[in-house]
VMD Tcl script that draws the C-alpha trace (Angstrom):
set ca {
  {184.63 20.96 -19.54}
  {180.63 20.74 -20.31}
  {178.76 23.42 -21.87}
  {175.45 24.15 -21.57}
  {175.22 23.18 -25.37}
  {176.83 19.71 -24.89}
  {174.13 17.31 -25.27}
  {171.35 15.53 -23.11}
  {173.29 15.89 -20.05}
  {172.26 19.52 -19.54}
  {168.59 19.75 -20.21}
  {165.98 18.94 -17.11}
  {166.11 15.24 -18.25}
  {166.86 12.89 -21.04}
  {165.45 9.66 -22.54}
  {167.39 6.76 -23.63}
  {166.47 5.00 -26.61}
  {163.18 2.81 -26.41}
  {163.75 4.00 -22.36}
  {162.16 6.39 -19.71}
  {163.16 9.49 -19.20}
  {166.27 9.89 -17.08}
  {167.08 12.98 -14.75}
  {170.28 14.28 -15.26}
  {171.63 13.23 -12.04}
  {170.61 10.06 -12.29}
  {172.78 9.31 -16.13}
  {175.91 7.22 -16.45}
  {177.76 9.32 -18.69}
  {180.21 7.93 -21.44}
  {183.91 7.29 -19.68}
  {185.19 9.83 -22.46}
  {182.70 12.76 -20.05}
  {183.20 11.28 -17.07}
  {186.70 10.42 -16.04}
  {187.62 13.94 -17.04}
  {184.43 15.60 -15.05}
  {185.77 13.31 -11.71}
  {189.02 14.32 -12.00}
  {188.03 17.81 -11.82}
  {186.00 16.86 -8.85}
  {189.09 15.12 -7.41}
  {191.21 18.42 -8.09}
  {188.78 20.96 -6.19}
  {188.46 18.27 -3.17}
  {192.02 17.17 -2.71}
  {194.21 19.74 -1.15}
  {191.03 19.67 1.49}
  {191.01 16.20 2.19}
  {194.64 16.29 3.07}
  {194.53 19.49 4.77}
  {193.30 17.65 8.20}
  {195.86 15.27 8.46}
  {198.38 17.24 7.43}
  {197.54 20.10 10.05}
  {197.11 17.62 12.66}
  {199.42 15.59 11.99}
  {202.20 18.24 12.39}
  {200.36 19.30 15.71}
  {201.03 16.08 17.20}
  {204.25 15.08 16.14}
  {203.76 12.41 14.19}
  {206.48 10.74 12.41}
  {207.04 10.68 8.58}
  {204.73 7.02 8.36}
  {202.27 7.89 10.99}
  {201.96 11.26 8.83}
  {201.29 8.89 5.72}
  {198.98 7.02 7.46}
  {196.60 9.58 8.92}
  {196.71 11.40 4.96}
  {195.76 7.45 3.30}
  {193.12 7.62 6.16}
  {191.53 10.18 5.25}
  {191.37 9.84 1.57}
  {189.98 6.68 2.61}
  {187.06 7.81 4.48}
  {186.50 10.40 2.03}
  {186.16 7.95 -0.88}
  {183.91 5.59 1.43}
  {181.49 8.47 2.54}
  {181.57 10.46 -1.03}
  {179.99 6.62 -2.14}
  {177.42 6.38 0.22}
  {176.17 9.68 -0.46}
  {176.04 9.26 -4.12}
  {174.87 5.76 -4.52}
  {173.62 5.44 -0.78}
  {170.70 2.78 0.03}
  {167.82 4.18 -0.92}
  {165.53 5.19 1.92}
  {167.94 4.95 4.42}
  {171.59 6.51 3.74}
  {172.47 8.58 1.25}
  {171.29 11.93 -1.14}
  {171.91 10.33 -4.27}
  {173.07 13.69 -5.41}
  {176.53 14.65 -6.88}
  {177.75 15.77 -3.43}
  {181.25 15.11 -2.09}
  {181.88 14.14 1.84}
  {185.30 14.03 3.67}
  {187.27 15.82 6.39}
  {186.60 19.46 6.80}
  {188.60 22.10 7.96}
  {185.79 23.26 10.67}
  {187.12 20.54 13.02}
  {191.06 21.55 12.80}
  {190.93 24.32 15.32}
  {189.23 22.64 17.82}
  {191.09 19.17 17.59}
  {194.31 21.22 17.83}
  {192.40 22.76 21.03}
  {192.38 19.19 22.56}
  {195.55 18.26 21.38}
  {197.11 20.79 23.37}
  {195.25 20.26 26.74}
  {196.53 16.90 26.10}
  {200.15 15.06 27.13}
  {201.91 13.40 24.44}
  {200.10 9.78 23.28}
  {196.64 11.01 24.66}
  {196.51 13.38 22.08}
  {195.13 11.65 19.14}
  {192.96 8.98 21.52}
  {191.10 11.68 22.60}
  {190.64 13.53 19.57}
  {189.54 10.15 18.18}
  {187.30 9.62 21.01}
  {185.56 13.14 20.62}
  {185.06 12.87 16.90}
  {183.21 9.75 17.45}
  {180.68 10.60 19.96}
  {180.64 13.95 17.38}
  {179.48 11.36 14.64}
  {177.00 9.38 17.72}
  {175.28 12.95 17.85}
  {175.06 13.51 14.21}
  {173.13 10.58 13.67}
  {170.94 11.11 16.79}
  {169.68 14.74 16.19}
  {170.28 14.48 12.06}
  {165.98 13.57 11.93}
  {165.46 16.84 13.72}
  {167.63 19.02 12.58}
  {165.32 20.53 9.97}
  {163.74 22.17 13.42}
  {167.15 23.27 14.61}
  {168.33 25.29 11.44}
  {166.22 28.57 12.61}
  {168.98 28.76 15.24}
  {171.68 28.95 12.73}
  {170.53 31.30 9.89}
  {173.52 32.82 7.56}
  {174.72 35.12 10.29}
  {175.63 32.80 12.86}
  {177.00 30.23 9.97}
  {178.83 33.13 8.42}
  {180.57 33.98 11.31}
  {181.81 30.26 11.72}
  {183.37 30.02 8.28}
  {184.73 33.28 8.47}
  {186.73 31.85 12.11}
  {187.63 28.62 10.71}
  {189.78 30.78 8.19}
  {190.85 33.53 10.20}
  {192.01 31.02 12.58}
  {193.81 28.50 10.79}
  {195.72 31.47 9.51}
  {198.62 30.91 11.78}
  {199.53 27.69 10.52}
  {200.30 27.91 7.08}
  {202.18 31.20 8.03}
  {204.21 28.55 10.36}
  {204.82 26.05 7.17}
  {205.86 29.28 4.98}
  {208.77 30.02 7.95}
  {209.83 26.10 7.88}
  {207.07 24.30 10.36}
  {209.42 23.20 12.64}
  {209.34 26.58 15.14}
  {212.32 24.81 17.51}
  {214.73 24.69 14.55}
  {217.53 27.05 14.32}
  {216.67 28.38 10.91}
  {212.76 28.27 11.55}
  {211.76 31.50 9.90}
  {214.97 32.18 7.54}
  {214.76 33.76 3.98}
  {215.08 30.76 2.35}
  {211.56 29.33 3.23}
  {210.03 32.53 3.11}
  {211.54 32.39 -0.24}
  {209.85 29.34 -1.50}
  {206.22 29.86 0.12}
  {206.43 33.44 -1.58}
  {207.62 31.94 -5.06}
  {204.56 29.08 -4.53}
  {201.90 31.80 -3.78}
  {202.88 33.55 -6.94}
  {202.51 30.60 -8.90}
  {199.12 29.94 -7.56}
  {198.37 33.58 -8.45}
  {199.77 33.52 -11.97}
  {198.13 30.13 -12.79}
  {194.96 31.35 -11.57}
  {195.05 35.14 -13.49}
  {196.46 33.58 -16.68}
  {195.54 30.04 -16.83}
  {191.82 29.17 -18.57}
  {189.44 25.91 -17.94}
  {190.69 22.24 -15.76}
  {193.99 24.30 -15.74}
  {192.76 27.23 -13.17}
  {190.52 24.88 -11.33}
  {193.89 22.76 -10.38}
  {195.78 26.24 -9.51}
  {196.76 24.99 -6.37}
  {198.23 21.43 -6.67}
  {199.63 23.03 -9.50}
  {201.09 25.74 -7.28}
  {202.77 22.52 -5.25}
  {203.71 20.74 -8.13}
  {206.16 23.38 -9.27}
  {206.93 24.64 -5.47}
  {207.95 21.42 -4.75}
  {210.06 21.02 -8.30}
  {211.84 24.11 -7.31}
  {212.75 23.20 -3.95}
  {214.56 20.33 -5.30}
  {217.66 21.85 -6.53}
  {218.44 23.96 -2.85}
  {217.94 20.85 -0.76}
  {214.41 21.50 0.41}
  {212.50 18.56 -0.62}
  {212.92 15.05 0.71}
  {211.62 12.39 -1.35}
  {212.95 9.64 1.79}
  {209.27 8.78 2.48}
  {208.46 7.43 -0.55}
  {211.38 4.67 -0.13}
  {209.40 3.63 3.15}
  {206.19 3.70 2.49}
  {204.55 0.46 1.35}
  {203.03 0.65 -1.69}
  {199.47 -0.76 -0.87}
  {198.25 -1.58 2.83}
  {194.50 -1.79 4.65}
  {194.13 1.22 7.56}
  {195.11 -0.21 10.83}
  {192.31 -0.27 13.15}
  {193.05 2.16 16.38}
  {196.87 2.34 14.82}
  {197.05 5.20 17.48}
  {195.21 4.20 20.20}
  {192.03 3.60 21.73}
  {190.14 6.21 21.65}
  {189.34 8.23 25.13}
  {186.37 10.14 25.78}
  {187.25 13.34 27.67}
  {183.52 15.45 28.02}
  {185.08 19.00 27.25}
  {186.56 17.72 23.88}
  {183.37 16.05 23.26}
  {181.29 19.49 24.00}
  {183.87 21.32 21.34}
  {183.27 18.48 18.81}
  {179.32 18.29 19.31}
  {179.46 22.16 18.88}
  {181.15 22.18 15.39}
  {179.42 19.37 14.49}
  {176.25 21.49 14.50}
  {177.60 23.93 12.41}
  {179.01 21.19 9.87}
  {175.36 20.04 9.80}
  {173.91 23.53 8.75}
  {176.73 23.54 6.03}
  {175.70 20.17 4.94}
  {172.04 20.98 4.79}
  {172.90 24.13 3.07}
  {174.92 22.55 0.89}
  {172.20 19.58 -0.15}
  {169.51 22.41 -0.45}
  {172.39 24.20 -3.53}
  {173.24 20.99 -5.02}
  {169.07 19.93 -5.27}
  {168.58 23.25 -6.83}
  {171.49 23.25 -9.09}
  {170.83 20.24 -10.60}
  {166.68 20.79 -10.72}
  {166.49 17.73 -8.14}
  {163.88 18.42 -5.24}
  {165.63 18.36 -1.97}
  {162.95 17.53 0.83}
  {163.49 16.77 4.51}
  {163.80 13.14 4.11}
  {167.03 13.64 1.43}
  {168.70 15.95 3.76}
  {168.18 13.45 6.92}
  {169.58 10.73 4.40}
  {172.55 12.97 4.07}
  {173.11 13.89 6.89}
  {172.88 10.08 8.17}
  {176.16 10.05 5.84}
  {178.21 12.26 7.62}
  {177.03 10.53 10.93}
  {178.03 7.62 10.09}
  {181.51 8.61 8.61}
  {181.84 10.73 11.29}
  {181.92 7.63 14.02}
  {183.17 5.16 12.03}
  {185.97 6.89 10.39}
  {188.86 7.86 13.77}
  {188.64 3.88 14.27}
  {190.82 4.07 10.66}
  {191.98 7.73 11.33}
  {189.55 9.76 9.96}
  {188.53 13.20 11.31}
  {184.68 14.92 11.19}
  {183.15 14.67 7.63}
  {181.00 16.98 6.23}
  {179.79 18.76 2.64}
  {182.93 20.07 0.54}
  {181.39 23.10 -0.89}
  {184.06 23.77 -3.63}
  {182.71 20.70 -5.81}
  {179.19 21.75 -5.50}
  {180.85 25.36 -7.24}
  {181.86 22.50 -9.73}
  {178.86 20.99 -10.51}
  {177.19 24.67 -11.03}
  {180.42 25.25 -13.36}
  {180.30 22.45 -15.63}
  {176.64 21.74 -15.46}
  {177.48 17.81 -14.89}
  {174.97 16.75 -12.67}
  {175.34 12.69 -13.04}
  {175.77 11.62 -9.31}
  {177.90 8.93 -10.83}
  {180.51 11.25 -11.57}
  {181.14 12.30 -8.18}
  {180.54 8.38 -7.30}
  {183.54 8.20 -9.58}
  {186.12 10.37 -7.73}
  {184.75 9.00 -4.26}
  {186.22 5.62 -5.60}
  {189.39 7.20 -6.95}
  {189.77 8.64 -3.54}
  {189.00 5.08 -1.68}
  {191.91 3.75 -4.08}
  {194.57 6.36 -2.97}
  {193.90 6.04 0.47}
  {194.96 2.03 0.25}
  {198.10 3.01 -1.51}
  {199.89 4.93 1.54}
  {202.77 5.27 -1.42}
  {200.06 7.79 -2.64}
  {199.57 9.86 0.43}
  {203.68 9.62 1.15}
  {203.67 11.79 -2.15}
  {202.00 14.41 -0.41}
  {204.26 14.80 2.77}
  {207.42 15.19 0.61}
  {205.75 18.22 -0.13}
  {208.30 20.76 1.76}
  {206.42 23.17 4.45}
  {207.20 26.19 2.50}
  {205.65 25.42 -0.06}
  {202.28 23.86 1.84}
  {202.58 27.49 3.85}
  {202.32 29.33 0.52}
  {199.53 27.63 -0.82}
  {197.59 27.22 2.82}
  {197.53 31.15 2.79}
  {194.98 31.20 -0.38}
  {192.98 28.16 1.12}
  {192.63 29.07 4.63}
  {192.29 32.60 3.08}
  {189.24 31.58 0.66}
  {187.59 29.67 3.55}
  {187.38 32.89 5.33}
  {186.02 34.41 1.84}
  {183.50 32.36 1.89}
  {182.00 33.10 5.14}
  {182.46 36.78 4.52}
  {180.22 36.04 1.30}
  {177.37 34.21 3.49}
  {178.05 37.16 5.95}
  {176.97 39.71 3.00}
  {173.61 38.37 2.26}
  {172.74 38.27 6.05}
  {171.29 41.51 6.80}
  {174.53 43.63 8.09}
  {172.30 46.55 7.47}
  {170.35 46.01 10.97}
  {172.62 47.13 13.75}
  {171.43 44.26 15.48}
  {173.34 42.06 13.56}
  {176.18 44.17 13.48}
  {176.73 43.93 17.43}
  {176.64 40.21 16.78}
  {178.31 39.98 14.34}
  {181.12 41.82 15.85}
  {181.40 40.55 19.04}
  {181.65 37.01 18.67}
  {183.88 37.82 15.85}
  {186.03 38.61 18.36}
  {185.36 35.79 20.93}
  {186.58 33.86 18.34}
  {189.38 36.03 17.69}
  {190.74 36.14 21.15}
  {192.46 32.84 21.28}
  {194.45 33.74 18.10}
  {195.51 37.12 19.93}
  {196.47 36.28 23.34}
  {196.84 32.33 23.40}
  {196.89 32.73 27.07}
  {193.64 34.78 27.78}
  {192.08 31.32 29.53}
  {195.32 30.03 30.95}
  {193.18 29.81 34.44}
  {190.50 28.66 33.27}
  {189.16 25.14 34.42}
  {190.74 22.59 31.55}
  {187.05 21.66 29.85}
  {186.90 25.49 29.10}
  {190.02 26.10 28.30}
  {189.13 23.18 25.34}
  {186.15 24.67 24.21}
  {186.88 28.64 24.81}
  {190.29 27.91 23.58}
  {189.03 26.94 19.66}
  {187.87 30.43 18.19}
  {185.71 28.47 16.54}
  {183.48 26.68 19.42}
  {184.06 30.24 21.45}
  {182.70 31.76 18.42}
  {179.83 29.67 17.86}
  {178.52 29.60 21.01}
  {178.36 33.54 21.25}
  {177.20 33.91 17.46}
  {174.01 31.50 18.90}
  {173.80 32.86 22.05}
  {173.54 36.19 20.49}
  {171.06 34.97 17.88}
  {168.85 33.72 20.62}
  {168.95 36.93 22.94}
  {168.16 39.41 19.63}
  {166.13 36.99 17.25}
  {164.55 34.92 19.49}
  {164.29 35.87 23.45}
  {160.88 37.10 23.28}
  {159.38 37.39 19.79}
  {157.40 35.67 17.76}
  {159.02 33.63 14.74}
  {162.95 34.04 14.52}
  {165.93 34.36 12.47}
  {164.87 32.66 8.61}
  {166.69 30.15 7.67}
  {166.47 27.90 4.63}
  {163.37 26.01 4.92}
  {163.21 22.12 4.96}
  {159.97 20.80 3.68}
  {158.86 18.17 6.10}
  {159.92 14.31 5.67}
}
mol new
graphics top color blue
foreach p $ca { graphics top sphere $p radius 0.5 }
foreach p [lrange $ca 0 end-1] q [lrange $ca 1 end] { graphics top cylinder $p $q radius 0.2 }
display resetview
């Protein structure tokens, strides 16, 4: 790992011999620096790239290779976008910052929504179909979204990470009981066993372990649950046999995509929200690495997750947005080449056209996926409860909104059946804490912030393109 006292790298720029001066983001470190600094990238982003498919994947049914499939899929389109954003064609696509794209997690809940108001073999088309018009209004409003970010200052945004974690909750408690709830032994000792013996792992690797070592905590945590599940039966390696070793996505493998307006309305509504964490995101990576960050860098950017966004459910993909654990990796290591991240996009692009690669991930038994989903779905939730802290909980104001559509979005996850007769677009969108949550924690924003006054909610500011 880098220290501040490591060289060239670190300071505002460098020069090369007989050369201009060249901005630390902009270097092409030595392979010795920076196949070590990517892999710690790919470390921090992986168990969220696969997350997604995993999640969804179960949700639906799939089979062991349309699991593999939708995982290659997605490290694909991670790899792809995490390129363009790096590297990007300047002027038109792209930050050229060290900033990682791929699946996020904000888009599980409500894709699980419209997987359930959905029979069997519409479920993914229409997913698909959502996600892509999701990407279509990324791209159309990214320009203007500079104007829109007032509406979604760190107390509205706070509440939405807080939800995504809170309500994913359920289904890495469903892994640690076995994932399969129709099976006769679905909750026994023995896979409560093994999720508990996984979360300790995590915890002991991440108390006693120093450097790359605690950064990889959790795929260590998997490593060694899965090792130990070996000897009681647990772990079946029969998907590797299967798998082929290197294959192209198929185009539409599960269908044409169908576009069904209420899924559409849930998708458009996260999307905004994965824009503000984008934007946010861009703004901490600019000043991180001493990089000015203007409004024509974050439309770039944002461009990026547009166009991942569409193009990536015709391959499999799912809504792509910032990954804001490897921009707490460039602040750690103070590695700021863009070419480093550029690096682990293309490792990414390379395991997601080895399906072999992403068939190692589902032998990975459900116990042991529940015990280390509980400290990533539980971090997520962290993390909003951070942004939460620095948005002014001290005005009662923000309390009451704070509060209640905490718990719109909390309803869903306590009585599943609270909109059961409801019209079917709003049991979609009211039915994902997250989109009910959202649209309160706006609402709200608008009616106390807003509705009335002069000015508004701050937000960070975007300096005009």
């Amino acid at each position: 790992m880098a220290t501040p006292a490591q060289g060239p790298a670190e300071g505002p720029c460098s020069t090369a011999p007989g050369g201009p001066e060249v901005h630390p983001v902009d270097q092409k470190l030595h392979p010795s620096r920076l196949v070590p600094a990517a892999l710690q990238h790919i470390a921090a982003m992986y168990a969220g790239v696969v997350t997604p498919p995993l999640i969804i994947g179960q949700a639906v049914r799939l089979d062991t290779a349309g699991q593999t499939r939708l995982i290659a899929a997605s490290l694909l389109i991670a790899g792809v976008a995490t390129l363009l954003q790096t590297l990007g064609v300047k002027g038109f696509v792209g930050n050229r910052l060290p900033f990682v794209n791929a699946a996020s997690s904000a888009g599980i809940a409500p894709m699980l929504a419209i997987a359930e108001t959905n029979a069997t073999g519409d479920q993914l088309p229409a997913i698909y179909g959502a996600v892509m018009v999701a990407g279509v209004f990324c791209l159309a409003i990214g320009p203007f979204f500079g104007k829109l970010l007032r509406f979604f200052p760190p107390l509205v945004t706070g509440v939405v990470i807080t939800l995504i974690g809170v309500t994913l909750m359920p289904v890495p408690v469903a892994w640690a009981q076995g994932g399969d709830k129709t099976a006769a032994d679905f909750g026994s000792m023995k896979y409560l066993a093994l999720a508990a013996f996984t979360l300790v792992v995590i915890l002991l690797i991440q108390r006693f372990g120093r450097g790359f070592v605690r950064q990889v905590a959790l795929l260590l945590g998997l490593l060694i649950g899965t090792l130990a599940a070996i000897p009681f039966g647990m772990a079946d390696f029969g998907a590797l046999g299967s798998a082929p070793v290197a294959a192209l996505p198929t185009p539409f493998a599960f269908g044409a995509p169908e576009f069904q307006p209420a899924a559409i309305i849930s998708l458009c509504l996260v999307t905004l929200v994965l824009m503000t964490e984008s934007s946010a995101g861009m703004l901490a990576i600019g000043e991180i690495c001493g990089r000015e960050t203007d409004g024509r860098t974050i439309t770039r950017g944002l461009r990026t997750d547009g166009l991942a966004t569409l193009l990536g459910p015709v391959f499999g993909g799912f809504p792509t947005s910032a990954f804001a654990q490897n921009v707490g990796v460039v602040s750690l290591t103070k590695v700021r080449s863009r070419y480093v991240v550029a690096a682990a996009g293309g490792a990414l692009l390379v395991l997601g056209v080895f399906p072999v690669l992403g068939a190692v991930v589902s032998t990975v038994p459900m116990p042991v996926l529940g015990g280390a989903g509980i400290v990533l779905f539980g971090s997520i939730a962290v993390s909003g409860i951070r942004t939460l802290s620095e948005a002014g909980l001290d005005d009662s104001s923000n309390i009451i909104l704070v509060a209640v559509s905490l718990g719109a979005g909390i309803i869903p996850l306590a009585a599943p059946t609270f909109y059961a007769d409801f019209p079917a677009w709003a049991q979609t969108v009211l039915g994902s804490g997250i989109s009910a949550g959202a649209l309160v924690a706006v609402a709200l924003n608008l009616f106390f912030h807003h509705l009335g006054t002069r000015g508004g909610a701050s937000a960070p500011a975007l300096k005009s393109s």
